[in-house]
C-alpha positions, 0 to 999 in steps of 0.5 A: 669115809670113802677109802680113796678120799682118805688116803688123797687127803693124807697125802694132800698133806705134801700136795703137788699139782697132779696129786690136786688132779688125781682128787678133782678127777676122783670127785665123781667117785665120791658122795657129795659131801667128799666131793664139795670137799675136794672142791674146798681143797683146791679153791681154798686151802690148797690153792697154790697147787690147784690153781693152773688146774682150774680151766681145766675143770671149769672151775675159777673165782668170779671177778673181785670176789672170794665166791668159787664157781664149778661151772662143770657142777653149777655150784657156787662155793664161799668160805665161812671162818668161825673163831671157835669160842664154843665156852661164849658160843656152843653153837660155834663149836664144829661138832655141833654144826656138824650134826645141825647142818648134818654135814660130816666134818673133814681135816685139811692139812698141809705141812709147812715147807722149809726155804727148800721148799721141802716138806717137813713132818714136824715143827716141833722136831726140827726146831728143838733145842732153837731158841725163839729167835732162831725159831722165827727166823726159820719159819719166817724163811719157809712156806706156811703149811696149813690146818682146818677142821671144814664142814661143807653144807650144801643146798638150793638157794633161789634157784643156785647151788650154793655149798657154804663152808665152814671153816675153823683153824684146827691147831695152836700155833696158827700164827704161821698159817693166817694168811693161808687161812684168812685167803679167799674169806667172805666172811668171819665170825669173831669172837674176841679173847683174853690178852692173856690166853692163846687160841688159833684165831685171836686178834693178838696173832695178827693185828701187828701183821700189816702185810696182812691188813689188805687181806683181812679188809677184804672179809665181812667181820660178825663180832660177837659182843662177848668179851672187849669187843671194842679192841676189834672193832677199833682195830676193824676202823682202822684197817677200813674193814666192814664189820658189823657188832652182834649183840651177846645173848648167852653161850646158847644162842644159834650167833651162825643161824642169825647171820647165815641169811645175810651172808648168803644174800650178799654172795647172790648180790655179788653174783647177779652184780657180775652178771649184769656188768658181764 
C-alpha cells in the first residue's frame, strides 16, 4: 500500500473536513484502486466530513439515488453490503472476493465521538466498570463511529465506469454503527442468523430501530434461503422494502456472481432514467 494513503487512512480515523481534502487531492498520486477507495471514504463512510467538499471536486449523489458520480473521473461508484455468513457462503467471505475480483481489500475507521464531539480511542476503556444501562446511555449521546472491510472492484459497463464496492462491517458491537453502515446502500446481501448468536450485521440489532425503517426500505435486499429466512422477509413486508429470496444452494456457491448482474442493471436504469428527465 502506498505510504501516504495508509498514514490519510489512519488518521481518517478522527476525520476533519481539510483532513478529506489533503485525500481527495492525493488521489491522483495513487493507483486506482487507492484512489476508488478514498472516493469510497468521502461519498460513503466519511460522508459527514466530505460532504461541503463535493462541488469542489465534482463529485455529488445523482438525484433520489445512493449512485455516487465523479464527473472529474466519469466513474460511477455504488455500495454493495454483504452479511458475511462465510460458513453459509464461502464466497461472501471478503478475502475470497478479494482475490476473485482481484481488488485489494481496505480498512475504513472512524472512531465514536462522545457529545463533545471529541473523539475517543477506546470504548471498552471508557465505559469500564459502567453498568449497561450507563453504557447506553453514554452512546446513545454520542456520534457513532464506524468500521468496514471494502473491496472496491472497477470495470466498463456498457460504455460507463462503473466501480462497485464491497462492503462488509468489520467489528462485533456494530449495533451503534448501523445507520452509518446502512447510509447510501443500493443493495444487500443477507444472510439471516441464530437468535441466539452475535454477528455485525443480524436482523436481531436493527428490527427494533424504527428510526431506522426509511433507511433500510430505501435498499434492495437478497436474502439467502439459508436459515429462517422468513423472519426477514416478514420484517422486509412490513417495512415495505423490495427484497427478493434467493434459493440456497450450499456453502460454495458464488450467491454475489448471480446477483451482480442485476444489480449493475439497476444502477444504469436509474442513471439513463435521470437522464431522460434531466
Amino acid at each position: 500500500m502506498n505510504q501516504k494513503l495508509a498514514e490519510l487512512i489512519n488518521l481518517c480515523r478522527k476525520p476533519t473536513t481539510e483532513l478529506l481534502r489533503e485525500a481527495l487531492l492525493c488521489r491522483q498520486e495513487l493507483s486506482e484502486f487507492e484512489s476508488n477507495f478514498i472516493t469510497y471514504m468521502a461519498g460513503f463512510s466519511h460522508h459527514e466530513f466530505a460532504e461541503s467538499l463535493f462541488s469542489d471536486f465534482n463529485l455529488s449523489f445523482l438525484e433520489g439515488s445512493s449512485i455516487f458520480f465523479d464527473k472529474e473521473n466519469n466513474k460511477f461508484h455504488f455500495k454493495i453490503l454483504l452479511n458475511d455468513q462465510s460458513h453459509y457462503c464461502g464466497k461472501l467471505h471478503m478475502e475470497w472476493i478479494e482475490r476473485n475480483y482481484n481488488s485489494p481489500m481496505f480498512w475504513s475507521k472512524m472512531e465514536f465521538r462522545d457529545k463533545d464531539y471529541l473523539y475517543i480511542d477506546s470504548l471498552g476503556k471508557q465505559l469500564r466498570g459502567c453498568s449497561g444501562d450507563q453504557v447506553r446511555a453514554y452512546i446513545a449521546q454520542g456520534i457513532s463511529g464506524v468500521s468496514e472491510n471494502v473491496v472496491s472492484y472497477q470495470r466498463d459497463l456498457q460504455g460507463y465506469c462503473v466501480v462497485t464496492h464491497f462492503v462488509r462491517a468489520a467489528e462485533p458491537n456494530t449495533d451503534i454503527n448501523v445507520k452509518t453502515v446502512f447510509s447510501n446502500v443500493t443493495a444487500c446481501l443477507f444472510v439471516n442468523t441464530s437468535e441466539k448468536s452475535f454477528y455485525n450485521l443480524s436482523l436481531y440489532q436493527f428490527q427494533h430501530r424504527v428510526e431506522l425503517y426509511p433507511l433500510l426500505k430505501s435498499i434492495y435486499w437478497y436474502v439467502i434461503d439459508a436459515i429462517e429466512p422468513e423472519k426477514v422477509t416478514d420484517f422486509l413486508h412490513k417495512i415495505r422494502a423490495d427484497f427478493k429470496l434467493m434459493q440456497y444452494t450450499g456453502a460454495k456457491h458464488d450467491y454475489l456472481q448471480e446477483v451482480l448482474p442485476e444489480i449493475d442493471l439497476k444502477v444504469l436504469e436509474r442513471y439513463n432514467q435521470l437522464l431522460r428527465t434531466a
